[in-house]
C-alpha positions, 0 to 999 in steps of 0.5 A: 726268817728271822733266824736266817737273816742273823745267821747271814749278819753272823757269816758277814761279820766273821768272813768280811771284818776279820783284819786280813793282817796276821797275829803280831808276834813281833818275830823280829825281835825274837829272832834277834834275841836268838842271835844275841841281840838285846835291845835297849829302851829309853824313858823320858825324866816321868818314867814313859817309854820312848824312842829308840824301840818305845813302841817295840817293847809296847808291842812286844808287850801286847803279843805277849799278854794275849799269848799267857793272859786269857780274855776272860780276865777281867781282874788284872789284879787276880793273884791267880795271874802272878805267875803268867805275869812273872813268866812276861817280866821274864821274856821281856828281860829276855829280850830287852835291856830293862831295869827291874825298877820298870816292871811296874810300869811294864805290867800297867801296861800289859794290863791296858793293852788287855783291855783294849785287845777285849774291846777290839774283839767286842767292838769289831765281831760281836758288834753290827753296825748299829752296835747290835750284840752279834753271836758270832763264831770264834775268828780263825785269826785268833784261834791260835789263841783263844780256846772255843771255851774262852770264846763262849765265856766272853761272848756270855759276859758281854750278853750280861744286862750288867756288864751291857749297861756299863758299856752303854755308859762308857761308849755314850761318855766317849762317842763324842770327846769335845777334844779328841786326841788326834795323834793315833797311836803316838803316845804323850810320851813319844810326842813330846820327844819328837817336838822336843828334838824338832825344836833342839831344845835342851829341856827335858819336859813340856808343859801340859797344856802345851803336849795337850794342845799339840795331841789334838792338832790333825793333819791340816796342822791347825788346831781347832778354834774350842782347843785355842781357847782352852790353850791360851785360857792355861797361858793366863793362868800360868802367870797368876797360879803358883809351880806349887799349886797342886790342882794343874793348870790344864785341870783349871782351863778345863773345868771338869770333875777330877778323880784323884792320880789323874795328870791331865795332858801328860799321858800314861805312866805319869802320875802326881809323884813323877811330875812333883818329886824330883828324885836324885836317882840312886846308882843302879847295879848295873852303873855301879858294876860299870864302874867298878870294872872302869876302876879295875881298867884304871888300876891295871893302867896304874900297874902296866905304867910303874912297870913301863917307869920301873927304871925311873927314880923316885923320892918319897913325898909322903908327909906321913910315912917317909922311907929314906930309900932309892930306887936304883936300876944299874945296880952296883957292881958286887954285893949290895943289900936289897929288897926283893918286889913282885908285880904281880898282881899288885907291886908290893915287897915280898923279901929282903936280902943281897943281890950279887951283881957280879961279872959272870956268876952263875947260879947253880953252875948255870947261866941266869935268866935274862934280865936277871940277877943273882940274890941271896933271900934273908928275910921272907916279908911275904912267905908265900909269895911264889919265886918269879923263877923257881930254881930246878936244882932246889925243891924252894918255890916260895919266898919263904923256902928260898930263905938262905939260900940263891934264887934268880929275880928280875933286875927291874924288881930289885931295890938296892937298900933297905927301908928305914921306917922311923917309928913302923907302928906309928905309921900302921896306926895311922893308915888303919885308923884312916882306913876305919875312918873312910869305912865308917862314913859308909855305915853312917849311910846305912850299908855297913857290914858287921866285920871287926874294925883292923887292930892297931897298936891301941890293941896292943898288937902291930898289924901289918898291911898285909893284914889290913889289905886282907882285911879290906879285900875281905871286906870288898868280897862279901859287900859284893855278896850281900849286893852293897856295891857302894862299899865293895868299891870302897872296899876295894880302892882302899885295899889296893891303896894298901897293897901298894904303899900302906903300913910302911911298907911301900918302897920308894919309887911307889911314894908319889903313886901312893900319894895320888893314888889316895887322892884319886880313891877320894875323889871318886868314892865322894862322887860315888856319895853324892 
């Protein structure tokens, strides 16, 4: 008869408590990963979760757990787990826009929300109404997740007289909390957001004490009288106890038993640290990839800007490096002396020769290219800068081949006049020891590469700026390599300031830019330092 009576309490629980929702799976979101769809997510200045998509990703976070982690885990510290935990870091990088940094508060979570999905299934079909152990059969809700062995094994567990006085314990200390928290399933974090934005307040955070009294408000909106006491008792106290004091206010209002890491009134994932230690946050790769594609952005303006104001004359004002030449774009009729520049991909001169503007020349019996004039090539600065217009009667198509004989260049990257650079090695000297300087304050910051500095005339040898500007463009690919992002982009705003005006090689109507050009790579890489 006794038998009988627990079998119709076993039928009644598994038919009647079964929740008739389904299986959270969160489709939405896995369907918006499939069409590309990456969400972000936002954390308040302790490192919670937060809105917009908070209570997505924690959901998405419990779906995943009780797919890859069996409910007979009761360690979550198992090492025997670490590869179902990084297969759900995985997904969840899959489907959100999260930092790697947040990994240990995502597997916290995924821990507790393990937890819970325990006690559910223990409270809700193993469990009568006087809290009686009840042997009842796997729900068909949970199938898909839970194997019949599974099922067996913890049923076996919460029949442990061990585990049952536990249990007993913890469920007499959280029957009746003196005051329970009345906001559901909004944690502190989220909490604290929404009464921030209520009020339109400009602070980032709350006092504990404040998000405490707040959380056990129901929805009368009017706090019981026990919770008033202990919140106007931490108003005294925040008056007479110092910021520094590392026992909080609400801690001392209370006047319970503490354990060590608890912070009182903030909810999960802060901790002592997060709330005493202001951390200056570092640039993540992601910001600092960000950055450097805005400072690309930049310079392809800078260029895109000289060749629109290529016809416009400019005067060195340089107090360093003062080249005595001007840009002119009517160039002068007949055979004037010249250099010879490319644009791409960055300004810089390649050659040096004479240009012929004369009154129906040819070139090679044919007509030049529009836009073009005829240029006679005596000296290759660069020799294997390829010809803007490669002759098809010469075989020529660098600078360098093209020496002594006529090519076709573009009016507008033509030069009249040669430069005239007072003492050459002096001026190198001082753009690589400037150069070295800039290079050097990045390995006292301790992301130094270990490369050769660029020789100067101290070592009896004159480097040139294309040298240097190799040097630095070398330089800039492989902090790129190792993932030092502060010295690529270092490396790389010092080299294009090289490439367009460094070593005495930079012609007139750039000298302004050159100028700028520094001052601007300064101030932005002493932004980056701070």
């Amino acid at each position: 008869m006794a038998d009988n009576q627990q079998e119709e309490v076993s039928k009644k629980v598994s038919a009647e408590e079964e929740i008739r929702r389904g299986i959270t799976v969160m489709r939405r979101v896995v369907q918006g990963r499939s069409r590309g769809i990456i969400l972000d997510v936002c954390w308040n200045n302790q490192g919670q979760l937060i809105e917009p998509n908070g209570h997505t990703l924690t959901s998405f976070i419990g779906a995943l757990v009780r797919n890859e982690i069996p409910i007979t885990c009761d360690d979550w510290r198992n090492k025997e787990l670490n590869e179902s935990k990084e297969k759900i870091w995985s997904e969840i990088k899959r489907c959100f826009n999260i930092e790697e940094e947040r990994r240990g508060f995502c597997m916290k979570l995924a821990g507790k929300l393990l937890r819970g999905f325990r006690t559910f299934l223990s409270s809700k079909f193993l469990k009568d109404a006087d809290g009686n152990f009840v042997d009842a059969e796997l729900p068909k809700k949970y199938e898909s997740l839970i194997s019949a062995e599974e099922w067996e094994a913890f049923k076996s567990k919460r029949q442990d007289p061990v585990f049952q006085r536990i249990s007993a314990t913890n469920r007499e200390r959280a029957s009746s909390p003196a005051y329970p928290y009345r906001k559901g399933r909004v944690g502190y974090g989220r909490l604290e957001q929404s009464m921030l934005q209520k009020e339109e307040s400009s602070e980032t955070s709350l006092p504990a004490h404040v998000l405490w009294k707040e959380a056990r408000v129901g929805k009368s909106g009017v706090p019981q009288e026990e919770v008033l006491h202990v919140y106007q008792k931490c108003e005294e106290l925040s008056q007479s106890i110092s910021p520094n004091d590392t026992k909080g206010i609400l801690s001392r209002a209370l006047d319970v038993p503490e354990y060590s890491g608890r912070v009182r009134g903030k909810g999960f994932g802060v901790t002592p640290t997060s709330l005493s230690v202001k951390k200056g946050k570092a640039p993540s790769n992601r910001e600092l990839h960000a950055r450097l594609e805005a400072m690309q952005a930049e310079l392809d303006a800078l260029r895109r800007e000289r060749e629109a104001s290529a016809s416009t004359v400019y005067r060195d004002a340089s107090d360093k490096n003062s080249i005595n030449c001007t840009f002119q774009p009517n160039i002068p009729e007949g055979i004037s002396h010249c250099q010879l520049y490319l644009s791409s991909p960055y300004y810089r001169m390649v050659g040096k020769g004479k240009v012929h503007n004369v009154s129906g020349v040819l070139l090679h019996t044919r007509e030049l290219p529009a836009g073009c004039l005829k240029v006679s090539v005596d000296i290759a600065v660069e020799p294997n800068a390829a010809l803007p217009y490669p002759s098809d009667d010469s075989d020529a198509t660098t600078v360098h081949e093209a020496v002594g004989s006529f090519v076709a260049w573009p009016t507008n990257l033509i030069c009249v006049g040669y430069e005239l650079d007072e003492n050459p090695a002096k001026s190198i000297c001082v753009e690589a020891e400037f150069v070295w300087e800039l290079i050097c304050r990045l390995e006292y910051r301790k992301e130094c590469i270990d490369m050769p500095s660029p020789r100067t005339p101290k070592d009896n040898h004159v480097s040139t700026s294309e040298e240097n500007y190799s040097y630095l463009a070398n330089l800039a690919d492989q902090a790129l390599e190792e993932d030092l992002l502060n010295m690529a982009y270092y490396a790389h705003r010092v080299s294009f300031a090289l490439a367009i005006g460094g070593a005495g090689r930079c012609d007139a109507f750039l000298c302004d830019q050159r100028c700028k050009e520094k001052h601007m790579m300064k101030e932005s890489i002493h932004s980056l330092m701070l």
